[in-house]
Steps between C-alpha positions, in 0.01 A plus 500: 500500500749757438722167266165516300493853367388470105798738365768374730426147390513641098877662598571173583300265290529708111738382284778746348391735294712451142813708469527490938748260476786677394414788755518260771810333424665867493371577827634235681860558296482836633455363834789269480693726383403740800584279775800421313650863513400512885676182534757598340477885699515259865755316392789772396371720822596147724808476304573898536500474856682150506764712340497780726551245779798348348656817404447644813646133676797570234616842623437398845731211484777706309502749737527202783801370229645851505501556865656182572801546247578826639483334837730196356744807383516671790581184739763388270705849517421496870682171555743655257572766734496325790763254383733767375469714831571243751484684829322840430659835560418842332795569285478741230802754341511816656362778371738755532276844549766732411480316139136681482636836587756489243254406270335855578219371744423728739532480862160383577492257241802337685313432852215389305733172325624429829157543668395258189785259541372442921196497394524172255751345777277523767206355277699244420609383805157482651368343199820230531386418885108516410480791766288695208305469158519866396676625230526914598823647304534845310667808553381781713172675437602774235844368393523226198775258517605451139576164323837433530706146427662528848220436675388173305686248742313650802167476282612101402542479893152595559331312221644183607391543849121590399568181252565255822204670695198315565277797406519883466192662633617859369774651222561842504739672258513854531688804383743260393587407107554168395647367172360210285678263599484558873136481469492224294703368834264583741181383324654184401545459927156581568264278338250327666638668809080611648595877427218689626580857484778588172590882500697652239548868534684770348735289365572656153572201291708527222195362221271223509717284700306589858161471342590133386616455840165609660318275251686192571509568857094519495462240287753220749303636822120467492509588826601883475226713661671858483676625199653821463669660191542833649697778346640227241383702168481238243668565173235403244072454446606168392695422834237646723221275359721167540530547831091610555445180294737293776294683794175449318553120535666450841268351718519681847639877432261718739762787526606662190734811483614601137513868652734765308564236200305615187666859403819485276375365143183334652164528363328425864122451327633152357670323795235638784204355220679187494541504885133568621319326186781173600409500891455240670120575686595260814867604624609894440399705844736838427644627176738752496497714138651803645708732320470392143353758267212301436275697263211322374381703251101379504599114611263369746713183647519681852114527557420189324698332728362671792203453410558152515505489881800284461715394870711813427529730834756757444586680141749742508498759203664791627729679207358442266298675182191401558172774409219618633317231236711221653376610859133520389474128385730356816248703683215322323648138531553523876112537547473135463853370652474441846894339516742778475616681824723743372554685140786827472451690229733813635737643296290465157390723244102572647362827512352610817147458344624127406618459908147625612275291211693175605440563860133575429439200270699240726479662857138603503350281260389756239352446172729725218126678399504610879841688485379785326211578778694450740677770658546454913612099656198520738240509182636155419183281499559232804335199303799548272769533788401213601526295178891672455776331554595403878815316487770693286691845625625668202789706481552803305148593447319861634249451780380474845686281742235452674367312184770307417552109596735387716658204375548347847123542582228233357261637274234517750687749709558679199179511375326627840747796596417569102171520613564696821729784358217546212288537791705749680579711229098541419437593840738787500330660218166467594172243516580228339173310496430648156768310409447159655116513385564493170792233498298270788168443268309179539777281406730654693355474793694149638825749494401718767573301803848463320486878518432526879741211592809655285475846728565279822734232381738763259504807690854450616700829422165710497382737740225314707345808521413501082431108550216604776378784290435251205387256666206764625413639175419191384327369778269866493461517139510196280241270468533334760162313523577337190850361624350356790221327284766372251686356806214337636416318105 
């Protein structure tokens, strides 16, 4: 029997060997002493993430604390308001207008107070009777109304009105320039108030004041799902990153427009690195970056977000400074995103030899060892088209259009007229079966019915007769015996 075996039963049976003792008394404190530190390793992981729970439970309640202060606040200087006012009408000083012109405004500037002034009236009014829950006042497009003291009881008048509303679905404040304390006003009478789209545009604050009004604003409506800062240039690096930090951590932005606010003073590299390495990956659809002299000078936070295939649908970096290097590697990263619809790079600082690489690379699919071979589109290998990217039109690049994505087409549709105008343009020039055979090989072979069925279903805008001629060269010349044997496997 196997219990029997002569030299187990002497493992078991010897006695110690002198001196063995002490050995085995250290092994099994080294084993104690083993399990201890694992013991010891479970326990501070279990209380690590006991922690994590609390703390997380901690700033979840304080920000439940927070909200309902500022909602405490905002009642109590509602029935404030209420009590002093009685029966509500709009009263408010006049502003006399001729007071502007003697203050050298020009004529213009004039209509555009009064335009102003009917503007916040009529707001008001149909925020008083709940007839609306937009806020849409500014001057006219082109002409800035200045900050001016006269003007604060009409502001005060509006404030307490969006104060008393249920909810504001939209603020707009543009070409118009408010002072501290008249923003301080106005975000003091929105919080809490369901904002969904806050626009702030070409306002030309005085400092910091309207980029601590944006933050505050953000941080009191978690609801907010457009945000523009357009044309608002901010007057510091340091300013511009608070207010990236505040979008970075709002919990529903999926528009974001900070066109035309990164030029006097700004060093754009810092606050767009902070912006696109701080995204949220679940929420933000379209980002506007437009207009900002954003030079990147061998940073790779645009591709390696790309590349990322992150929610993202529209990016919009028209005038900018970007290089031919820049477009290479965004070229690169949208191989593998399938996400964004839409990228502008007009207006930047690419050669023409950049336009055409980034159109090869993205467009067609190319490898950057193939650009140098490559002279004519219709040597393009198909295998590789077909592999390219299929959802994103790109703006500001050199290229056929027949090539190029639409952005309201699925990628399937772009993929196949791809496919077709490849097709076409081989044809013109001569056989292409010398082509096809040495793309098609054996592993290829499961493509070619894609082939046949992309000359029927995305021949629209082609000339059938090209389509018919096409379709017979293939069907003449191209191993056809082999198709129909592959079909039949």
């Amino acid at each position: 029997m196997a219990g029997n075996h002569p030299r187990k039963k002497r493992l078991y049976c010897d006695p110690p060997l002198p001196g063995n003792d002490y050995l085995r008394t250290a092994l099994v404190s080294n084993s104690l002493v083993d399990r201890s530190k694992v013991i010891d390793q479970r326990v501070e992981a279990a209380v690590k993430v006991k922690t994590l729970a609390l703390t997380s439970r901690n700033y979840d309640l304080q920000r439940e604390n927070e909200s309902l202060r500022l909602r405490c606040e905002s009642l109590e200087r509602s029935i404030r308001i209420l009590k002093k006012e009685g029966n509500w009408t709009y009263r408010s000083p006049n502003v006399w207008l001729s007071w502007f012109g003697e203050q050298g405004h020009e004529e213009g500037h004039v209509f555009g107070v009064r335009r102003l002034i009917q503007s916040i009236e009529a707001t008001t009014k149909d925020l008083r009777a709940s007839r609306s829950a937009k806020v849409d006042v500014g001057g006219e497009e082109g002409s800035l109304i200045l900050s001016n003291d006269v003007m604060d009881p009409h502001w005060e008048q509006l404030a307490n009105a969006m104060l008393l509303s249920k909810r504001i679905k939209r603020m707009n404040l543009s070409n118009v320039q408010l002072n501290e304390r008249t923003l301080q006003t106005i975000e003091a009478s929105v919080r809490q108030k369901g904002i969904t789209r806050f626009y702030l545009r070409r306002n030309k604050f005085l400092g910091g004041e309207g980029v601590q009004f944006a933050i505050n604003v953000l941080k009191n409506n978690s609801s907010i799902k457009a945000f523009r800062w357009r044309d608002n240039s901010f007057p510091c690096t340091e300013h511009a990153c608070q207010l990236i930090d505040a979008i970075s951590e709002h919990p529903a932005i999926h528009l974001l427009d900070l066109s035309r606010s990164m030029n006097k003073g700004i060093i754009p590299t810092l606050p767009v690195k902070r912006l696109l390495y701080g995204l949220r990956t679940d929420t933000l659809k379209m980002l506007y970056l437009s207009n900002n002299n954003i030079k990147m000078n061998g940073d790779r936070c645009i591709p390696d977000v790309l590349s990322k295939n992150l929610p993202l649908e529209a990016l919009f970096l028209e005038g900018n400074q970007l290089t031919d290097d820049d477009a290479l590697h965004i070229a690169i990263a949208l191989q593998s995103n399938t996400n964004l619809r839409y990228l502008d790079l007009d207006d930047n600082a690419l050669t023409n030899t950049g336009k055409t690489t980034m159109y090869l690379l993205s467009v067609l699919g190319l490898n950057r060892s193939d650009l140098s071979d490559l002279e004519p589109v219709w040597a393009a290998n198909l295998n590789a088209v077909s592999e390219a990217n299929h959802t994103c039109k790109i703006v500001g690049v050199s290229g056929s259009r027949n090539f190029m994505n639409r952005k309201n087409e699925s990628a399937k549709w772009n993929r196949g007229r791809k496919l077709l105008s490849l097709l076409v343009k081989r044809h013109r020039r001569g056989p292409m079966i010398p082509h096809l055979e040495s793309e098609f090989l054996e592993n290829g072979m499961g493509l070619v019915p894609h082939v046949f069925s992309c000359i029927n279903s995305y021949s629209v805008g082609c000339s059938e007769r090209h389509c018919l001629s096409i379709l017979f060269e293939l069907v003449r010349d191209w191993r056809m015996h082999e198709i129909v044997q592959s079909r039949q496997m």
